[in-house]
C-alpha positions as CSV (number, residue, x, y, z in Angstrom):
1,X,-44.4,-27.1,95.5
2,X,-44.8,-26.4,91.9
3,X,-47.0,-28.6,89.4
4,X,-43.3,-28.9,87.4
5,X,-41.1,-29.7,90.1
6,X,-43.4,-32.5,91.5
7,X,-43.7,-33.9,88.3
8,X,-39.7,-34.2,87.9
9,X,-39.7,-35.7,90.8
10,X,-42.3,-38.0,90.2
11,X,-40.3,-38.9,86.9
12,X,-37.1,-39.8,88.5
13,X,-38.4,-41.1,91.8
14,X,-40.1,-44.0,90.0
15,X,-37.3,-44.4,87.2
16,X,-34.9,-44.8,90.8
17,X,-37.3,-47.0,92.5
18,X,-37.4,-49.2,89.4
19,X,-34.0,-49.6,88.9
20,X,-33.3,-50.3,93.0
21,X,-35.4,-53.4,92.6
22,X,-33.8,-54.7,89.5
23,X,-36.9,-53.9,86.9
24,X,-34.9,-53.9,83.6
25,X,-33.9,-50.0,82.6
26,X,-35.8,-50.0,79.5
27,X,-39.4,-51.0,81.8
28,X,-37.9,-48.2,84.6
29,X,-37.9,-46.0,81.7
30,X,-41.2,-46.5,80.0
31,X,-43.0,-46.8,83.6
32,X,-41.7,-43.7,84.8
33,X,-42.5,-41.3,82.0
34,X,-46.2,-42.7,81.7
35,X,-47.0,-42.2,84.9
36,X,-45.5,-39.0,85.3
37,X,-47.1,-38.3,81.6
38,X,-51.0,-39.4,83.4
39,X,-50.4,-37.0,85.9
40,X,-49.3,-34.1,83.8
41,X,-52.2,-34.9,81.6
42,X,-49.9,-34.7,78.7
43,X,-51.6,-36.2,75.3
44,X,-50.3,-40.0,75.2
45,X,-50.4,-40.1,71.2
46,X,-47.7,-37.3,71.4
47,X,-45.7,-39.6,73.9
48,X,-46.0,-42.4,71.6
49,X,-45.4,-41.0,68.6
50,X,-41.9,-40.0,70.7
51,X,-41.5,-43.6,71.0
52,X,-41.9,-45.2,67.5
53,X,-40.4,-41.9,65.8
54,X,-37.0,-42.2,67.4
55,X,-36.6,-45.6,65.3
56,X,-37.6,-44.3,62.1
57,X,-34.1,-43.8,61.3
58,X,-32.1,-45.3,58.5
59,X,-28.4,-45.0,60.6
60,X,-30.2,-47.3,63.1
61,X,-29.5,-49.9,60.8
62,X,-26.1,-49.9,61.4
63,X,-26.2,-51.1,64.8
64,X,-28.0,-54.4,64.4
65,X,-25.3,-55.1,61.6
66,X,-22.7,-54.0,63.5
67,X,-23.9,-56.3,66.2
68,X,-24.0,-58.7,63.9
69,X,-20.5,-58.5,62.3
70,X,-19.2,-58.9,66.2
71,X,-21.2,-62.0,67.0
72,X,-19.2,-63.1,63.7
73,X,-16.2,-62.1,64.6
74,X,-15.8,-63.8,67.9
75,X,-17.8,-67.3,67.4
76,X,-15.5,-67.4,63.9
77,X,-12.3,-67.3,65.8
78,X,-10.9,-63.9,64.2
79,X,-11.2,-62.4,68.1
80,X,-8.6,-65.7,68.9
81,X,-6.9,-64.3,65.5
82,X,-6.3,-61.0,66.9
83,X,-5.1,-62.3,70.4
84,X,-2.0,-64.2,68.6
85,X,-1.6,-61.1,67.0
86,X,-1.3,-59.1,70.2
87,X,0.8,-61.8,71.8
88,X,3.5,-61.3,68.8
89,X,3.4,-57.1,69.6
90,X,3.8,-57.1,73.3
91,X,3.6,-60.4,74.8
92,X,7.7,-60.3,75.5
93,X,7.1,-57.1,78.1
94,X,6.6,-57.4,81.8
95,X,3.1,-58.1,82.8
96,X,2.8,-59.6,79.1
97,X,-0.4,-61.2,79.0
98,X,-2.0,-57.7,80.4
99,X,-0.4,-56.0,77.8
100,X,-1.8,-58.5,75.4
101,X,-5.1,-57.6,77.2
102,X,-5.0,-54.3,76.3
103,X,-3.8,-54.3,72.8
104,X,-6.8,-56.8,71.4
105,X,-9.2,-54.8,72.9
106,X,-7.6,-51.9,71.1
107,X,-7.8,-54.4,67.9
108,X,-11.2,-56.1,68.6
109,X,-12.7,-52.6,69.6
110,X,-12.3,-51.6,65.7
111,X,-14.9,-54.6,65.0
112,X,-17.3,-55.1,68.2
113,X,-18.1,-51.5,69.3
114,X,-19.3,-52.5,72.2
115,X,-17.1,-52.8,75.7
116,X,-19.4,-55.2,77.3
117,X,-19.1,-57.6,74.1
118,X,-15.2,-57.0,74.4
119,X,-15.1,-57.9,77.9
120,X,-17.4,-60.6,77.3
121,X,-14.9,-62.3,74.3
122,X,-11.7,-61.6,75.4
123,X,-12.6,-61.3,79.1
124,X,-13.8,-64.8,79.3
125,X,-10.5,-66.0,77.6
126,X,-7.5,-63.9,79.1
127,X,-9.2,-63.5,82.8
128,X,-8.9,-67.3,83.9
129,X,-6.1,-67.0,81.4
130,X,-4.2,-64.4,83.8
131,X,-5.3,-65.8,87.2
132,X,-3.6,-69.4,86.2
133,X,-0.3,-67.4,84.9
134,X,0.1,-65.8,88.5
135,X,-1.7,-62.1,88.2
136,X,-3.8,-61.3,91.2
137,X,-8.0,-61.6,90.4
138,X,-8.1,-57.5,91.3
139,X,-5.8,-56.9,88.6
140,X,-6.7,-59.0,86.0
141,X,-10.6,-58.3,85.9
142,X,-9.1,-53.9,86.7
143,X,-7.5,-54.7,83.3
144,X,-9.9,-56.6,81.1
145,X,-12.7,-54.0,81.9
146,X,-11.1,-50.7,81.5
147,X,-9.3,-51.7,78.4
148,X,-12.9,-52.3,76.9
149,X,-13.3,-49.1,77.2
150,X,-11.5,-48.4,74.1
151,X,-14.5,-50.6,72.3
152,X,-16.2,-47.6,72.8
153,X,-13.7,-44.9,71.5
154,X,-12.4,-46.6,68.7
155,X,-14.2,-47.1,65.5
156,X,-17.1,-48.3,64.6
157,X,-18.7,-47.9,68.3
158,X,-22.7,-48.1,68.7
159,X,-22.5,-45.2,71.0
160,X,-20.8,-42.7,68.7
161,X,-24.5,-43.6,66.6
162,X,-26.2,-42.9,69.7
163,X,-24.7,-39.7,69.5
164,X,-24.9,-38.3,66.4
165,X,-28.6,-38.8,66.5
166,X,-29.1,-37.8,69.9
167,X,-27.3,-34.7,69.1
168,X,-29.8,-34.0,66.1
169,X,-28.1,-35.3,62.6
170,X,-23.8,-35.0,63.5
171,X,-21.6,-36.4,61.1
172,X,-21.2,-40.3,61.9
173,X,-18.1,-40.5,59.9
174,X,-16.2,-37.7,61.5
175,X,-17.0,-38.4,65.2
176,X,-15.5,-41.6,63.8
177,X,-12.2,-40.0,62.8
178,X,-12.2,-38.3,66.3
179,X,-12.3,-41.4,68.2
180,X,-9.0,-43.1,66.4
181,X,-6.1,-41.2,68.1
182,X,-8.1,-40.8,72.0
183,X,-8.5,-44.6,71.7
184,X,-5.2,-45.5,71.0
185,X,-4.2,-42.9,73.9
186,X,-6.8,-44.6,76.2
187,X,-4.4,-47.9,75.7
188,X,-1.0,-46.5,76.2
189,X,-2.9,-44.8,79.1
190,X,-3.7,-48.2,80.3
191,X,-0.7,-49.7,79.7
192,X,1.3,-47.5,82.5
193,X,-0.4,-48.8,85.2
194,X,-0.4,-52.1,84.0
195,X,3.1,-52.6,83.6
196,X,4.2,-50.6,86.6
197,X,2.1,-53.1,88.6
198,X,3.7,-55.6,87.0
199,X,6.8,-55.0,87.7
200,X,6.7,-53.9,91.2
201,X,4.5,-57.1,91.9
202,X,7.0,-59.5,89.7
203,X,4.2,-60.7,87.5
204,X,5.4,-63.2,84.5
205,X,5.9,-62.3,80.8
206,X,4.4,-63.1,78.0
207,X,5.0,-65.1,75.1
208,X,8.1,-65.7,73.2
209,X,7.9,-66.6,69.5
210,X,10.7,-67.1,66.9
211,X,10.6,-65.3,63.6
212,X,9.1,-67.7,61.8
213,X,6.0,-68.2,64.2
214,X,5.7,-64.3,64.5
215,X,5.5,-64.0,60.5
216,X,3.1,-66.3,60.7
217,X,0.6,-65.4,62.9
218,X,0.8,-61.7,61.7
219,X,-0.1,-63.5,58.1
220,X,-3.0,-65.4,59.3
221,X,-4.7,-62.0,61.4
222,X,-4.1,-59.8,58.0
223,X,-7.8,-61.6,56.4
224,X,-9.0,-60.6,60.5
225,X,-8.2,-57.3,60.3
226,X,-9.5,-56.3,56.7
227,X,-12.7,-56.0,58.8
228,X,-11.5,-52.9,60.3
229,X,-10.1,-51.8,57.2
230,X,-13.1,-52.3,55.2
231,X,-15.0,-50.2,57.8
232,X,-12.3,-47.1,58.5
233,X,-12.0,-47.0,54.7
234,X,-15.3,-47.0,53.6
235,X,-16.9,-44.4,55.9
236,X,-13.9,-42.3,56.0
237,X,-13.9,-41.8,52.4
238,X,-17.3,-41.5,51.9
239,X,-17.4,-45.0,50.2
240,X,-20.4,-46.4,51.9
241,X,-22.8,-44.9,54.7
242,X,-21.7,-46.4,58.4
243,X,-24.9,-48.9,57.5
244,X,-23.5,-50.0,54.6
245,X,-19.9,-50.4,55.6
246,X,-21.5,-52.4,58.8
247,X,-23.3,-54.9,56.0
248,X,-20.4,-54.6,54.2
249,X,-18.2,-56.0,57.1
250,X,-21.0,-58.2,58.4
251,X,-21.3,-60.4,54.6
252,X,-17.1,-60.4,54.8
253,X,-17.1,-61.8,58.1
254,X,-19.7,-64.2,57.4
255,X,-17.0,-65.2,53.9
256,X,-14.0,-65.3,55.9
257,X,-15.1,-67.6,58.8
258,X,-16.7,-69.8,56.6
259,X,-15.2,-70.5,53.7
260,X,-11.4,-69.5,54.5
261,X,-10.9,-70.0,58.6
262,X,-13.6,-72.9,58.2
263,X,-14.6,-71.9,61.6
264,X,-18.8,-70.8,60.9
265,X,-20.6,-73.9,60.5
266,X,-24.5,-73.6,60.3
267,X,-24.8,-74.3,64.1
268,X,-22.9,-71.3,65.4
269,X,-24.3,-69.3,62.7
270,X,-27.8,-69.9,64.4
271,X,-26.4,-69.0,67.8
272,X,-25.0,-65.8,66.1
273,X,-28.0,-64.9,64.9
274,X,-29.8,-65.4,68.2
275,X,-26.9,-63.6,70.1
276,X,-27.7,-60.9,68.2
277,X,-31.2,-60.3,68.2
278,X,-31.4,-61.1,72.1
279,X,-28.9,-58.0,71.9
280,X,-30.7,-55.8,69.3
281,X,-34.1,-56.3,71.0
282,X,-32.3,-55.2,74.3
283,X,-30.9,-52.1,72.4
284,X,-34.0,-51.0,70.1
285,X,-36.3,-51.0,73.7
286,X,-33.8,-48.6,75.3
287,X,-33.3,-46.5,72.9
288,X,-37.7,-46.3,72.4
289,X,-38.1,-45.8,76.0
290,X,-35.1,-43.1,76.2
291,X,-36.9,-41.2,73.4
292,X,-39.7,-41.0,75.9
293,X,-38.7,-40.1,78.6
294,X,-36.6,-37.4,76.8
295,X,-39.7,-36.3,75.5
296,X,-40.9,-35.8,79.1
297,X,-37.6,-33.8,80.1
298,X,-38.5,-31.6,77.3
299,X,-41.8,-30.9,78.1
300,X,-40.9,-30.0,81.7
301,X,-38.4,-27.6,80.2
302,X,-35.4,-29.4,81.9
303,X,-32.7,-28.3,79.5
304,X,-33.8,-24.6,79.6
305,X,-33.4,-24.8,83.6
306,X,-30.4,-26.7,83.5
307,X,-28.4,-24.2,81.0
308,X,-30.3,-21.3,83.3
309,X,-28.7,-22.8,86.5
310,X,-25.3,-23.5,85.1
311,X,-25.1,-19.9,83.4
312,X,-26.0,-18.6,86.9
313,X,-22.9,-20.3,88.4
314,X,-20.7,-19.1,85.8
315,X,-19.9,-18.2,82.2
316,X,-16.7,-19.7,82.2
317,X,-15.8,-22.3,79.2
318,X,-14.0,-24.3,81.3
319,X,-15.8,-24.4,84.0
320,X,-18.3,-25.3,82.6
321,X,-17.1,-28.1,80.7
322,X,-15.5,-29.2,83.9
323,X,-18.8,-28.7,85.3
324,X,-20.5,-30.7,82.6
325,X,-18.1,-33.6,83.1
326,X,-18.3,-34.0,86.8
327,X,-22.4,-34.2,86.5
328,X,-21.4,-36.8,83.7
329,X,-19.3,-38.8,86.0
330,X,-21.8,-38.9,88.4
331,X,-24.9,-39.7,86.2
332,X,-22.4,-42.5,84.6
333,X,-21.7,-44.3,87.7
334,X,-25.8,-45.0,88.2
335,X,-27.6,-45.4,84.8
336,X,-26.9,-47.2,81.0
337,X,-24.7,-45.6,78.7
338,X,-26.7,-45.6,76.0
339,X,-29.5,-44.1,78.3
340,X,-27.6,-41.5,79.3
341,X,-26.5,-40.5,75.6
342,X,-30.0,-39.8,74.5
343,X,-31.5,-38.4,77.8
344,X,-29.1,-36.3,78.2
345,X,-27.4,-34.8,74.7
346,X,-30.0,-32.8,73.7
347,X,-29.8,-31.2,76.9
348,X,-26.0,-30.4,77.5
349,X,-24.7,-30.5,73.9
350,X,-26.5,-26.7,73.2
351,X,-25.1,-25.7,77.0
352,X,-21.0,-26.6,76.1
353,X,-21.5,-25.3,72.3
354,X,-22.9,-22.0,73.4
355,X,-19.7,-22.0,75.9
356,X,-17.5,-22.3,72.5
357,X,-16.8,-26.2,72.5
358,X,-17.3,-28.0,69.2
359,X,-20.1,-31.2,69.2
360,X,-17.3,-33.2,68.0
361,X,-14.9,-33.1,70.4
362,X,-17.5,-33.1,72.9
363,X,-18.4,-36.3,71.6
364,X,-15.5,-37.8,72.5
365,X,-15.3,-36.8,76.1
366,X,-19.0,-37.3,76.4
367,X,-18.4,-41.1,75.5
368,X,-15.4,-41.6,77.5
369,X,-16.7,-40.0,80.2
370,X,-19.3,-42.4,80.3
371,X,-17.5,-45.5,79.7
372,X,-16.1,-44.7,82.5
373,X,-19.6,-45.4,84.0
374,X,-19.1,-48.9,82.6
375,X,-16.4,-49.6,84.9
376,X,-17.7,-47.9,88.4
377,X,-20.0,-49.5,91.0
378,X,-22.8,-49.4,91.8
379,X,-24.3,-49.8,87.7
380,X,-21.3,-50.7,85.7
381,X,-22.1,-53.1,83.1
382,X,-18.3,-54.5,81.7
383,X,-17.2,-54.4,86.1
384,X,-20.3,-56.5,86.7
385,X,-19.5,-59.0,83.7
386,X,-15.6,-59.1,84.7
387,X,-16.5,-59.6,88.4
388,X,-18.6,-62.6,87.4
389,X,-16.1,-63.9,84.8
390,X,-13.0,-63.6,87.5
391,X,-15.8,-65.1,90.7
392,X,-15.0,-62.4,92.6
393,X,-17.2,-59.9,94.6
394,X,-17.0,-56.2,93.1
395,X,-15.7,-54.7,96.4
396,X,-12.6,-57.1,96.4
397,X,-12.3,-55.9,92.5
398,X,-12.2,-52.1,93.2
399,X,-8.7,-51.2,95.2
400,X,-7.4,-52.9,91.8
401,X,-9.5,-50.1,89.7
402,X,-7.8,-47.4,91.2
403,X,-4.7,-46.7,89.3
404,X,-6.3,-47.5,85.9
405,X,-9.2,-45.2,86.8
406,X,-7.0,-42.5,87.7
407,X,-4.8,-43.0,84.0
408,X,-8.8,-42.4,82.2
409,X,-9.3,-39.2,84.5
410,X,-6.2,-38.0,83.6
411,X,-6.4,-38.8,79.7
412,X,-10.3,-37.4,79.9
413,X,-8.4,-33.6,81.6
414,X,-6.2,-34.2,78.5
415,X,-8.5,-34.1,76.0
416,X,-10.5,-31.1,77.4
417,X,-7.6,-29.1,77.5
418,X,-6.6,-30.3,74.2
419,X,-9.3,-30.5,72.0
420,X,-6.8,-30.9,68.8
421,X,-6.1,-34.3,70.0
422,X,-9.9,-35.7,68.8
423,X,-10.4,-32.6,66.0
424,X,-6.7,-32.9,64.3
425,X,-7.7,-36.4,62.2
426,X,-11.1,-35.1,61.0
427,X,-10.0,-31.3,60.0
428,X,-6.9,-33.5,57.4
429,X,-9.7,-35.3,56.0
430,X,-12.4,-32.4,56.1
């Protein structure tokens, strides 16, 4: 056995290990690469250096704020704000309070970024919420986590970030612009399922309110939703970097909650601030630790090998994009999101451009490939949360899954047939 393939080996049997007996992914990850660096007798100030360089960035800013403007948003009530909202849109159809489910995480997606601090908000609202009104547990948690999904797809998402730097400098503002219309699909995708289900198991409506009520509500979310605006608007146009725009929305957040809703008083603002540097810490050692191990994929020549074998299969665009996605899927269903986006971008983005795909559109399926990663046992983040929100055990949860994972496989086929779908909105503004 080769010097190389023990080391890879070595590298993932100890990441594996790690992560069996529950040592946080960001330790698995540091662990891993410096053992398997001792043993390669690689020089650790290079391996270092790979770990404090990958923060010397100035987009990276743009998460903690973004973190920030989310922790905002939800203990300042503008995530209750946007739930009225979504009741007044859809809460008179069949299976209404789903619906409602889906359409504020479409809404609260534009501000968090983040599906485990959608399912988190709204999860921990709707969920119990659901449960009381009639809807089974499998159903209502199948619901709440896969339309967090969209947290991720929908502008501003950390993970689009992730990307752009992973994939060495891609324009943060058009992957943006890319993510608006396979979003909104992603919920009408969701919405299928949900309200055949509903139907054909005679769950309730929603909420009925008269004009007045309706006008009034929609009124109140407007101040809400200028969040999103200020965000869309200011990137898109070229306004303010995604950092600034992030600040931007972060400081009108903070203005709106405080002074106008009333709802910020100087005690939740401390636990927003601590919410969001237990989550920023979190982040910033994952990322460090990726970096690292990345570095150690690189030095074993891992990408080289893995475009070597793929092109040996088959030189095929779409196979090999299908190819690309199934190893996705797979990798998805075991390890961290954001993990995955910097191990492995550097490593498959060169494969699928080289097969004629653009790193745009790629980014798209990339993420939602993943996210749906967030909602698969055995490592899914937003099932795990839901699970615990709803009290249920995650193999009662799955046979409730299936429809709604089936309606993201299909709209993921979709978009890799039809790249035009993520590309059209960038190429009007481009």
């Amino acid at each position: 056995m080769s010097e190389q393939l023990l080391a890879l080996i070595m590298l993932f049997g100890i990441l594996f290990f790690l992560m069996a007996i529950r040592v946080p992914i960001a330790f698995s990850l540091g662990i891993s690469s410096m053992i398997t660096a001792l043993y390669l007798g690689v020089n650790l100030f290079a391996v270092f250096q790979s770990l404090t360089v990958s923060l010397y960035n100035f987009t990276f800013l743009a998460i903690p704020f973004f973190i920030l403007s989310a922790s905002i948003m939800t203990y300042g009530g503008i995530s209750d704000k946007l739930m009225q909202l979504s009741r007044v849109i859809v809460g008179k159809i069949a299976g209404g309070t789903a619906m409602v489910n889906i359409v504020v995480s479409m809404l609260f997606g534009g501000i968090s970024g983040s599906s485990v601090a959608d399912v988190s908000s709204i999860g921990s609202m709707l969920i119990p919420a659901m449960v009381k009104e009639g809807y089974d547990q499998d159903y209502s948690v199948a619901v709440t986590v896969t339309s967090s999904v969209q947290g991720i797809i929908i502008p501003p998402s950390q993970n689009m970030i992730y990307y752009c730097i992973a994939g060495g400098g891609l324009s943060i503002s058009t992957l943006f612009l890319a993510g608006y219309i396979p979003g909104i699909l992603l919920g009408i995708s969701l919405m299928i399922p949900a309200y055949v289900l509903a139907k054909k198991r005679n769950y309730p409506c929603g909420y009925t309110y008269t004009f007045k009520e309706g006008l009034h509500i929609c009124l109140d979310s407007v101040v809400g939703l200028m969040a999103i605006v200020i965000i869309i608007v200011s990137v898109c146009t070229g306004i303010a970097s995604p950092t600034e725009s992030a600040a931007i929305a972060s400081a009108y957040g903070l203005l709106v909650t405080v002074f106008l809703y009333r709802t910020m008083d100087f005690k939740k603002l401390i636990q927003v601030c601590l919410s969001s540097l237990s989550s920023l810490a979190s982040i910033m050692a994952v990322i460090a630790m990726s970096s690292m191990f990345g570095y150690l994929l690189s030095y074993l020549r891992i990408p080289t090998a893995l475009a070597n074998g793929i092109a040996g299969i088959t030189t095929n665009p779409v196979i090999i994009m299908l190819l690309v996605n199934l190893f996705l899927l797979v990798c998805g269903m075991f390890m961290d999101m954001a993990v995955l986006i910097f191990m492995l971008t550097p490593i498959l983005l060169p494969i699928v451009v080289n097969a004629g795909y653009d790193p745009i559109h790629f980014g798209i399926i990339m993420i939602l490939n993943l996210g749906i990663g967030l909602c698969t046992p055995p490592v899914g983040n937003s099932l795990f949360l839901g699970c615990a929100i709803a009290g249920i055990p995650i193999e009662k949860s799955v046979k409730g899954f299936l429809p709604f994972y089936a309606s993201m496989v299909i709209l993921l086929i979709i978009l890799i047939a039809f790249p035009q779908i993520s590309l059209w909105l960038p190429s009007l503004v481009g």
